[in-house]
N, C-alpha and C positions, 0 to 999 in steps of 0.2 A: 571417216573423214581424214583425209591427206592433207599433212604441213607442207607448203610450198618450199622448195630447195630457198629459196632466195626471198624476205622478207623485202616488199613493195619502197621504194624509195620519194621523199618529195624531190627530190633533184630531177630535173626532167635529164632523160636519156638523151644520148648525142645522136645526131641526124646520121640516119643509116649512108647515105649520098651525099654528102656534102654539100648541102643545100648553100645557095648562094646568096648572100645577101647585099644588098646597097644600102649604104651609110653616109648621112651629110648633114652639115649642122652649117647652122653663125655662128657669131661667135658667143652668142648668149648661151650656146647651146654645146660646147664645143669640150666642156669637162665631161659632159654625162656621155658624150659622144667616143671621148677615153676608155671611160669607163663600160660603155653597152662591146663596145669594140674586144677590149681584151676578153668579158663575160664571155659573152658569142664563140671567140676565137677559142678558149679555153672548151669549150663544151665542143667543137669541130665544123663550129661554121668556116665558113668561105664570106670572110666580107672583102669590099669593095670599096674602097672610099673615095666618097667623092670632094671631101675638104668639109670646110674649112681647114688649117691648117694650126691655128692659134686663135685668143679670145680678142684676137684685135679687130675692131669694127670693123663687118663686111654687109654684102647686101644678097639676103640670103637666096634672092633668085638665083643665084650666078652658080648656086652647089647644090639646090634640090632639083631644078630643070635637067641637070644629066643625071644626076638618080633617078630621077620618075621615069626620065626618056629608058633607063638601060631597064628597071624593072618590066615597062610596059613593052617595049621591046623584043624579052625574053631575057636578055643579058644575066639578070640577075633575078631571080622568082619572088624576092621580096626588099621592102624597103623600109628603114627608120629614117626618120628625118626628123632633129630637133633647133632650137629655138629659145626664146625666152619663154614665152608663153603656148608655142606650137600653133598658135590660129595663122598666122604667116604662110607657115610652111607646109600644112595642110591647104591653105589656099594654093598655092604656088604647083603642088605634084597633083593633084586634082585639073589643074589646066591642060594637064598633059591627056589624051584620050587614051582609054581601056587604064585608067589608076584610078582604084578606090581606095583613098586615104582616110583614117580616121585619125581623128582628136580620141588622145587616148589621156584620162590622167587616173585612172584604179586600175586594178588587175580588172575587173568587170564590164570595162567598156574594152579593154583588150579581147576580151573574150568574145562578145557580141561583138565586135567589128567584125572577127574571124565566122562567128556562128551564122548570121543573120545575113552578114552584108559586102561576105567575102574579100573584105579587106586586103588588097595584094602591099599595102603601103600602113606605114600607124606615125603618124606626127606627133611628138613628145615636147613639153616644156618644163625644163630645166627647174625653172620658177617656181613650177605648180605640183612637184613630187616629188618626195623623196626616193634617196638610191635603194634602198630595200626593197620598196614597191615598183619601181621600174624595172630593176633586174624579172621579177619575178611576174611583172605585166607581159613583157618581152616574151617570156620563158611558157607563159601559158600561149598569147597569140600565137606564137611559131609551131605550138604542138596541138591547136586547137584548129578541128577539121569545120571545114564550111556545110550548114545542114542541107542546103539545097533547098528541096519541092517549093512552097509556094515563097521563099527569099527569093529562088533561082528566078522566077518571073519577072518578080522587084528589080532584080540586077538586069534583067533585058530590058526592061522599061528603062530603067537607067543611061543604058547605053545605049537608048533615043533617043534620049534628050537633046545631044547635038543637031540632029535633025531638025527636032520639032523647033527647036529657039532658032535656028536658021530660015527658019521657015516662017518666025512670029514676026508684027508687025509694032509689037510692045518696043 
């Protein structure tokens, strides 16, 4: 039996590519936005931010619509977006076509956004988690691969749904 040179670490490894991300909060949401910001940066992401800028009342259409737009775009391959409580802003980049945002508030729905239902986007509230567990929600999402086979189906059904409700009488 061989000892490995280098004992496994929990710290996730830094992104080989400098994977880009998109960052936008209100102002409910705009400390944890601070803070996911330098995390990220520290580990070698590439963020982007789209604002807010301070915790003074905004309206948080106005700073997740250019983030949903640059991640669905290409611009940037992934997006966080937070909030008071995150259902806003998960509403709000969800509007945009080809974004799947999740409501994330445990490491375990981080994960399963990314496993099951290809998550390109994860909406965070302030309110509803502590810094511990977001850093470390974040830290599993970004390094957690999408499984495919019968999700991958799921996700093209998904991405009919604009048709079909264009199409409904409802």
């Amino acid at each position: 039996m061989s000892i490995p040179d280098e004992i496994p670490s929990d710290e996730p490894s830094p992104p080989s590519d400098r994977m880009k991300i998109a960052i936008a909060s209100d102002h409910a949401g705009f400390e944890y936005k601070l803070l996911i910001t330098k995390h990220l940066e520290e580990l070698g992401y590439e963020l982007v931010d789209f604002g807010t800028d301070s915790s003074e009342p905004v309206d948080y259409p106005d700073f997740i619509f250019p983030a949903a737009v640059a991640v669905a775009s290409g611009e940037c391959e992934r997006g966080v977006v937070l909030g008071g409580s995150g259902n806003g802003e998960a509403m709000a980049a969800n509007r945009v076509r080809g974004i799947r945002c999740a409501l994330v508030w445990n490491i375990e729905t981080a994960v399963l956004a990314r496993q099951h239902n290809d998550a390109n986007m994860i909406s965070i509230g302030q309110r509803m988690i502590d810094q511990e567990t977001v850093l470390a929600a974040i830290d599993q999402w970004l390094s957690t691969q999408f499984e495919g086979g019968r999700h991958a189906t799921r996700i093209e059904k998904l991405d009919q749904v604009p048709e079909v409700a264009a199409r409904s009488t409802v």
